[in-house]
N, CA, C and O of each residue as an XYZ file, in Angstrom:
464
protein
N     -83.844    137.839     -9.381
C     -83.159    136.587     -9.225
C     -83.912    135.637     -8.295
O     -84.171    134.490     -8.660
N     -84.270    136.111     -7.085
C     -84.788    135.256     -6.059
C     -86.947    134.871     -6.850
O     -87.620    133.856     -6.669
N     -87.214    135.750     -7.391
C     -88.456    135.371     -7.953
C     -88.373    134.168     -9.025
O     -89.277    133.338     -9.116
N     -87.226    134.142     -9.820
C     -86.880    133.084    -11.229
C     -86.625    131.714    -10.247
O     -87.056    130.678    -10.754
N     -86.048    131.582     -9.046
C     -85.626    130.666     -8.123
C     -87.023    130.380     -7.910
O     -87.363    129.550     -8.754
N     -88.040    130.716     -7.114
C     -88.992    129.983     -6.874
C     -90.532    130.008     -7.719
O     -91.648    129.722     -7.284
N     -90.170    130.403     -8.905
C     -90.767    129.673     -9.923
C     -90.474    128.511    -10.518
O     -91.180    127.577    -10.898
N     -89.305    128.718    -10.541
C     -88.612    126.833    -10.953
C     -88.932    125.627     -9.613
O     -89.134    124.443     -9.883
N     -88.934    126.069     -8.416
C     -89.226    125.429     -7.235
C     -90.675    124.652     -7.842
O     -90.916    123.553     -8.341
N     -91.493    125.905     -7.491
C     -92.697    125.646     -7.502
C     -93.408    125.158     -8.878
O     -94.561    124.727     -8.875
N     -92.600    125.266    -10.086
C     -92.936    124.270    -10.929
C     -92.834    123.019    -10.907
O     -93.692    122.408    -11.544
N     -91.505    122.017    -10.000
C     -91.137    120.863    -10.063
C     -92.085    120.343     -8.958
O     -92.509    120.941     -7.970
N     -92.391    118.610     -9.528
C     -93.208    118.212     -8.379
C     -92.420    117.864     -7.166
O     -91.191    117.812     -7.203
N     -93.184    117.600     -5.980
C     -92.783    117.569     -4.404
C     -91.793    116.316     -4.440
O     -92.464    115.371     -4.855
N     -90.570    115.930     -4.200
C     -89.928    115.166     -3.854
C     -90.084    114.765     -2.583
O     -90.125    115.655     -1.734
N     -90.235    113.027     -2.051
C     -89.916    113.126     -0.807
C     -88.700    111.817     -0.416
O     -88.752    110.601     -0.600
N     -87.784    112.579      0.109
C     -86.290    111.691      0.993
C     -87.002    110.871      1.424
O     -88.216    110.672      1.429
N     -85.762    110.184      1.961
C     -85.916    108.655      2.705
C     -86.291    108.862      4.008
O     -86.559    107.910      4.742
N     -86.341    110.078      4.400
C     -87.030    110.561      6.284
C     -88.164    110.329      5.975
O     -88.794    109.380      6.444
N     -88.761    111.389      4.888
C     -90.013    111.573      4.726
C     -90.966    109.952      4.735
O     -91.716    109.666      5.667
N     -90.775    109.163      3.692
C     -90.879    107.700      3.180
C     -90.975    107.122      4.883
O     -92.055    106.717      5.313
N     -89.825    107.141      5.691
C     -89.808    106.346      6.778
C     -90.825    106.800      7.432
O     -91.849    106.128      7.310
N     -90.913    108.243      8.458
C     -91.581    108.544      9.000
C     -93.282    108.246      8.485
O     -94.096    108.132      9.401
N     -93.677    108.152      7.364
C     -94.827    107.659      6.749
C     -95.055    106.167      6.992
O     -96.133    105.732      7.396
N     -94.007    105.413      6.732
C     -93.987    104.172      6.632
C     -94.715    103.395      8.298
O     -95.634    102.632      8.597
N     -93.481    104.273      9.105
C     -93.707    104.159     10.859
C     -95.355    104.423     10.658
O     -96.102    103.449     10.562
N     -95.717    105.363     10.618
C     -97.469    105.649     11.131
C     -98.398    105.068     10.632
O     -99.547    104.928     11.051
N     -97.560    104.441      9.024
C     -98.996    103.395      8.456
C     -98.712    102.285      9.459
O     -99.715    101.698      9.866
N     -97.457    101.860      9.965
C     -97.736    100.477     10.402
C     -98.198    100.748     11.762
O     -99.231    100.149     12.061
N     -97.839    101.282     12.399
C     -98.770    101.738     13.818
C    -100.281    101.588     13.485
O    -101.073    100.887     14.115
N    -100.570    102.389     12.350
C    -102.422    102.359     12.825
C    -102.863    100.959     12.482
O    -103.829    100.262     12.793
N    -101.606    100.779     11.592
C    -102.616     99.168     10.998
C    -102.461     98.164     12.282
O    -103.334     97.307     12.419
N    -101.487     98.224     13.144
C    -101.023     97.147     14.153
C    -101.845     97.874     15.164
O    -101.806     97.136     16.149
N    -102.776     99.217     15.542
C    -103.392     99.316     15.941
C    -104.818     98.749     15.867
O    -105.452     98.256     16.801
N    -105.270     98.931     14.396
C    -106.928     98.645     14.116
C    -106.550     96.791     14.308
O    -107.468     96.124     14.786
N    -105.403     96.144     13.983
C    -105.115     94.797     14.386
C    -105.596     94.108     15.312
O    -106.306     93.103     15.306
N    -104.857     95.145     16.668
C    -105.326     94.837     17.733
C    -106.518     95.157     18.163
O    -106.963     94.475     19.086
N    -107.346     96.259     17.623
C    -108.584     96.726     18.287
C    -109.730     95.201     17.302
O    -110.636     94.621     17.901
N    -109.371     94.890     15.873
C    -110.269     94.179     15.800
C    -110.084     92.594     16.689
O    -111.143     92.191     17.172
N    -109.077     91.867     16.884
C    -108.576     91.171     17.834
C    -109.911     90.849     19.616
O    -110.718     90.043     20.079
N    -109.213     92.242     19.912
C    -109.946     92.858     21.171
C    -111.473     92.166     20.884
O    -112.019     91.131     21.264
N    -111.906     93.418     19.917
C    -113.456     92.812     19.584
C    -114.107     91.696     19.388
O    -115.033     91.275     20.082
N    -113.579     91.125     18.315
C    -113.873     89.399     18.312
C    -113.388     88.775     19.717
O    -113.833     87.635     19.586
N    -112.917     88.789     20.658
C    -112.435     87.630     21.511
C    -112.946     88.467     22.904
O    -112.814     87.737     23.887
N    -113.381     89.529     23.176
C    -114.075     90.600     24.297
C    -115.198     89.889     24.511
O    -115.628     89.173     23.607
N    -115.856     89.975     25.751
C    -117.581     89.708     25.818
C    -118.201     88.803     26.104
O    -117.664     87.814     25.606
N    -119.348     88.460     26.822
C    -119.926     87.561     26.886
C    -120.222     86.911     25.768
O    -120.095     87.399     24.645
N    -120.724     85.517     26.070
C    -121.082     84.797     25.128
C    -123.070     85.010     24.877
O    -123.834     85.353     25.779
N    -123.359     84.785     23.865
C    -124.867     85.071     24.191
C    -125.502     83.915     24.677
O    -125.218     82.780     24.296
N    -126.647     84.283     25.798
C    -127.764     82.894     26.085
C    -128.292     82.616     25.390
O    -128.238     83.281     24.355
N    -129.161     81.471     25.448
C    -129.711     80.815     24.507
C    -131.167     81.138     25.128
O    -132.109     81.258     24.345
N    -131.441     81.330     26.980
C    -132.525     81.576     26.862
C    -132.789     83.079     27.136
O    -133.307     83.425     28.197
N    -132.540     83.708     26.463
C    -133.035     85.737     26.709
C    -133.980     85.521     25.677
O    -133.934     84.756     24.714
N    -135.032     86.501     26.123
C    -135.628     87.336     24.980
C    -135.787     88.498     25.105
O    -136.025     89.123     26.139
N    -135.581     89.129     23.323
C    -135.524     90.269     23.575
C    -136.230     90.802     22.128
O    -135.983     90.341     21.014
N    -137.381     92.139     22.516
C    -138.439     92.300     21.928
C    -137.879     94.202     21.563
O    -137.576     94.948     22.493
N    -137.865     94.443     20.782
C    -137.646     95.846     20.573
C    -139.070     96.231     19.563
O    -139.550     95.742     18.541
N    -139.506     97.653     20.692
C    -141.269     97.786     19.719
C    -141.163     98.908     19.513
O    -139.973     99.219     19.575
N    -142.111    100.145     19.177
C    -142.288    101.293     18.780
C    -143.099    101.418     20.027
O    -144.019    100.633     20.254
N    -142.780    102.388     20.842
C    -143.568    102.909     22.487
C    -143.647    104.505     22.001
O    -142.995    105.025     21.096
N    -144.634    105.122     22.866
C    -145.100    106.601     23.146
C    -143.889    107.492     23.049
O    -143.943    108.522     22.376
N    -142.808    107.139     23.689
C    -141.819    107.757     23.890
C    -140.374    107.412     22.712
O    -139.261    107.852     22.997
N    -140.596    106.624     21.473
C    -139.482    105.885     20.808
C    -139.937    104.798     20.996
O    -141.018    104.302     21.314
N    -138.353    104.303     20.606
C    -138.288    102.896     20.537
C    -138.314    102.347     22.207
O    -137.836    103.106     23.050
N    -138.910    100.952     22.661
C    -138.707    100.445     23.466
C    -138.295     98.930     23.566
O    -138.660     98.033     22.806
N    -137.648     98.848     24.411
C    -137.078     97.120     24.380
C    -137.883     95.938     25.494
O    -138.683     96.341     26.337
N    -137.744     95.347     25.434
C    -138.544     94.327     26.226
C    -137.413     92.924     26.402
O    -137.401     92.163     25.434
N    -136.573     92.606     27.470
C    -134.997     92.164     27.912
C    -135.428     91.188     28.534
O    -136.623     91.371     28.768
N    -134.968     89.964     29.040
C    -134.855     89.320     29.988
C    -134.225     87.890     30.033
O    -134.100     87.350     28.934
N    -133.908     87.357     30.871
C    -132.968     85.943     30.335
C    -133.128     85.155     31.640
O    -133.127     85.726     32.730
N    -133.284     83.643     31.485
C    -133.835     82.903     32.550
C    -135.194     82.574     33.208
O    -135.995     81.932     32.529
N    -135.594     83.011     34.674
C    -136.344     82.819     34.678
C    -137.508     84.004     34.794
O    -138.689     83.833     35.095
N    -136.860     85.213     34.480
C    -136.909     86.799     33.938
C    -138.022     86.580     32.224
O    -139.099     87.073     31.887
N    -137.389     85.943     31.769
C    -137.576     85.111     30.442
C    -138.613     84.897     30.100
O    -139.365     85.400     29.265
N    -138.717     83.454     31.336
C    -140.116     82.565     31.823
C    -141.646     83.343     31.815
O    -142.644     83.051     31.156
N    -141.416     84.558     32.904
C    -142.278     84.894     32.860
C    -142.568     86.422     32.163
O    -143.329     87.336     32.480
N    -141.790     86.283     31.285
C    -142.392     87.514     30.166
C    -143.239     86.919     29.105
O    -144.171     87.456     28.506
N    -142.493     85.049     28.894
C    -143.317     83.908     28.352
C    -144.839     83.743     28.583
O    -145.766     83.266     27.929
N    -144.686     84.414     29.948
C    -145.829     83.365     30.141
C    -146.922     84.425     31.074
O    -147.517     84.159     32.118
N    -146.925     85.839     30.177
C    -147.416     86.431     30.333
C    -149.113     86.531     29.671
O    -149.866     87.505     29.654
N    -149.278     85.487     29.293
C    -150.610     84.894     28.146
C    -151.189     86.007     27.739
O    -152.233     86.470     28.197
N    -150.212     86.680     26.456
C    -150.734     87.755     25.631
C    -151.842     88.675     26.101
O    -152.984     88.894     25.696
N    -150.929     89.248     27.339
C    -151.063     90.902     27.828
C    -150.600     91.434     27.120
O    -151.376     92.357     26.876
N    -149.321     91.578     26.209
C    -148.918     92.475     25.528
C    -149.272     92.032     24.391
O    -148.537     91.309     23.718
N    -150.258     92.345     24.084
C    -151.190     91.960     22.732
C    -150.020     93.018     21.796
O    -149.139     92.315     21.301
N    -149.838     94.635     21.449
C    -149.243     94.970     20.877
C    -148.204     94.619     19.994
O    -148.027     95.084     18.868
N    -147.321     93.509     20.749
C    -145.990     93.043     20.527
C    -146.326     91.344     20.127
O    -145.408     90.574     19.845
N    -147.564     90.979     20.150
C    -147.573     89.572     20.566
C    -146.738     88.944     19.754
O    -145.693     88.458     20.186
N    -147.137     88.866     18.303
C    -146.187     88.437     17.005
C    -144.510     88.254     17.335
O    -143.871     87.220     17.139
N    -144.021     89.433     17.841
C    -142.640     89.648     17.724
C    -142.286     88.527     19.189
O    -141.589     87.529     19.005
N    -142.723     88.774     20.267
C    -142.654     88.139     21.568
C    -143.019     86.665     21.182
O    -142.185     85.787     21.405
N    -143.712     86.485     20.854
C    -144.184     84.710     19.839
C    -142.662     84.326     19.781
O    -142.049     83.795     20.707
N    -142.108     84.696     18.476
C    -141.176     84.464     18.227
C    -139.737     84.493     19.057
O    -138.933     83.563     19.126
N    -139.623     85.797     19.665
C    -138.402     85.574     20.430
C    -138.501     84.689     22.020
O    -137.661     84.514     22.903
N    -139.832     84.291     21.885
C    -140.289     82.920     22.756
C    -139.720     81.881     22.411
O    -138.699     81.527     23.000
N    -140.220     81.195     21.437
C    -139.844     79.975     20.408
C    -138.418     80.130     20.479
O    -137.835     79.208     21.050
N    -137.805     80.950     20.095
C    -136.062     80.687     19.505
C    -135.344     81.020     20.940
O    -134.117     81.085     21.018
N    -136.058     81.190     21.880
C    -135.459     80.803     23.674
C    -136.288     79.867     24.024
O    -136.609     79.847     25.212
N    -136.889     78.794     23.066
C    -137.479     77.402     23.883
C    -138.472     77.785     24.929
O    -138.742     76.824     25.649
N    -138.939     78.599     25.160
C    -139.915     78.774     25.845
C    -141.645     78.941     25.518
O    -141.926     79.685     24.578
N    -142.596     78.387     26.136
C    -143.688     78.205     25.427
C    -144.638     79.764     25.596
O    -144.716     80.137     26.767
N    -145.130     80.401     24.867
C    -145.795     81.634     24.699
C    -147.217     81.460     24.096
O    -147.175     81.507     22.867
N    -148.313     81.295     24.541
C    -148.995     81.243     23.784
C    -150.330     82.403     23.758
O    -150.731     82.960     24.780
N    -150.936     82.640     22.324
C    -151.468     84.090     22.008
C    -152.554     83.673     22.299
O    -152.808     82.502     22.014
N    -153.842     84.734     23.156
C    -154.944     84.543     23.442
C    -155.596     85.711     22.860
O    -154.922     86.477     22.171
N    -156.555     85.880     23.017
C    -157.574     86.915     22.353
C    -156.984     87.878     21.600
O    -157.545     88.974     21.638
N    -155.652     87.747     20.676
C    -154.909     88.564     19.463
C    -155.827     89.009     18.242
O    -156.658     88.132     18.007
N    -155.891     89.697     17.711
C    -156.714     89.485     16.171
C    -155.738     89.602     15.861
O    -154.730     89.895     16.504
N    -155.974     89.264     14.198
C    -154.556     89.419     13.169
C    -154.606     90.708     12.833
O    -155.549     91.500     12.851
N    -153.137     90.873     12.426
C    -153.003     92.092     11.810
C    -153.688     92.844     10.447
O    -153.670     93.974      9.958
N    -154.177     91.799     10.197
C    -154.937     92.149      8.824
C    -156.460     92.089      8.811
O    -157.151     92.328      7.821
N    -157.087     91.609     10.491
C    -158.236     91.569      9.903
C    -158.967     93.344     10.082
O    -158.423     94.248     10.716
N    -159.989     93.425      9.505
C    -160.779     94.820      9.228
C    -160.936     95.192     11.069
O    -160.760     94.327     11.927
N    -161.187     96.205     11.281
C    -161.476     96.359     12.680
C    -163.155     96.487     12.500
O    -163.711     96.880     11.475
N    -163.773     96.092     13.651
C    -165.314     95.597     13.504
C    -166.279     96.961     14.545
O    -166.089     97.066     15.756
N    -167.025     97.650     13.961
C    -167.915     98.685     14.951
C    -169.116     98.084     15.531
O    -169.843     98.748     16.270
């Protein structure tokens, strides 16, 4: 008797009451009024960015390395007259788009042949 009972159980699909439904209902709206607020947070959190930083991210001995600075930190990473030949290209640029003047001295291009 009790085996014929939960074969018929376990044939019918899962019903779920009006607890079940609510308690579901509660936790979708929590996470969503959670991720709400966390995207909220994010957009309106934080500094604003400068206009004069630069910032140089290269391939170093050890990984990746960054190259940071903003002001007059900036200035003179500018105006370092292509010591860092390695990076010059990339530093060029994140010169220019912080208004600051950079200019390349004894660089070769990247393409020319190397000379013996």
């Amino acid at each position: 008797m009790v085996m014929q009972e939960q074969s018929r159980r376990l044939s019918e699909p899962l019903q779920w009451g009006r607890r079940e439904k609510t308690v579901v209902a509660v936790l979708l709206s929590a996470l969503a009024l959670a991720a709400a607020g966390l995207g909220a947070f994010a957009l309106t959190s934080g500094a604003p960015a400068r206009a004069d930083c630069v910032t140089v991210t290269f391939a170093s001995t050890l990984g990746g390395a960054q190259i940071h600075g903003c002001g007059q930190q900036a200035r003179r990473i500018c105006a370092s007259d292509g010591q860092l030949r390695a990076i010059a290209q990339e530093l060029l640029a994140a010169c220019r788009r912080a208004g600051f003047p950079y200019r390349v001295t004894g660089v070769a291009s990247r393409t020319a042949p190397a000379r013996n």
